[in-house]
N, C-alpha and C positions, 0 to 999 in steps of 0.2 A: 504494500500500500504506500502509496506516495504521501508525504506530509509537507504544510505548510504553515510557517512557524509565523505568526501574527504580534507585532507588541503591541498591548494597546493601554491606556488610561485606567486604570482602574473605577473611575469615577463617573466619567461622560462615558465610556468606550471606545473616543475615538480612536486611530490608526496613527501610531507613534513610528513605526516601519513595517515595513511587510517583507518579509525573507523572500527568496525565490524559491521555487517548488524542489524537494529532495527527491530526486524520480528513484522507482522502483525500476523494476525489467519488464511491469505488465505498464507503465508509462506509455498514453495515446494509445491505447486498444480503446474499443469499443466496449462500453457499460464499465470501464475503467473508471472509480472515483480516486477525488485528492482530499484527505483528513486538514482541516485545519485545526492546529493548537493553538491556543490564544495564550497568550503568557503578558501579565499586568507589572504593568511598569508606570511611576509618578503616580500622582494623584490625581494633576487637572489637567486638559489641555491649553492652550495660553486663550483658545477662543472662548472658552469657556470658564477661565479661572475668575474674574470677574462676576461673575455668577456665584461660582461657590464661594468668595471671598465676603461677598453680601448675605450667604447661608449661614457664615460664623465658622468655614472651614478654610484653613491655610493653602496654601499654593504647595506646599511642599507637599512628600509622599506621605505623612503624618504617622510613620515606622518611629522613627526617631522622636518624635517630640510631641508636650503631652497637650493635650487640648488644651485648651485656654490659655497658656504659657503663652503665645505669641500677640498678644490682646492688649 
């Protein structure tokens, strides 16, 4: 099975990069699909951090540091 590895936002969802497809050997047959893994990365994206910065949530990936601390 072919996979293809998505980073996205954790927050909004949006598309941070998108990998190129890892082919298999059955790559471009017919009834052939490609798995997407999403893997989350940051918090906001900038078009939307705005948005969540008026929610009461930081810009950053909020791993590190505790809510309201940044306030």
């Amino acid at each position: 099975m072919c996979y293809k590895v998505v980073e996205r936002y954790s927050v909004c969802k949006c598309i941070y990069f998108q990998h190129s497809i890892d082919p298999c050997t059955a790559y471009g047959q017919r009834g052939h699909s490609i798995q997407e893994k999403t893997v989350l990365v940051g918090y906001v994206c900038s078009r939307h951090s705005s948005r969540a910065s008026n929610a009461g949530h930081g810009p950053d990936s909020g791993y590190a540091s505790n809510k309201g601390s940044y306030r």
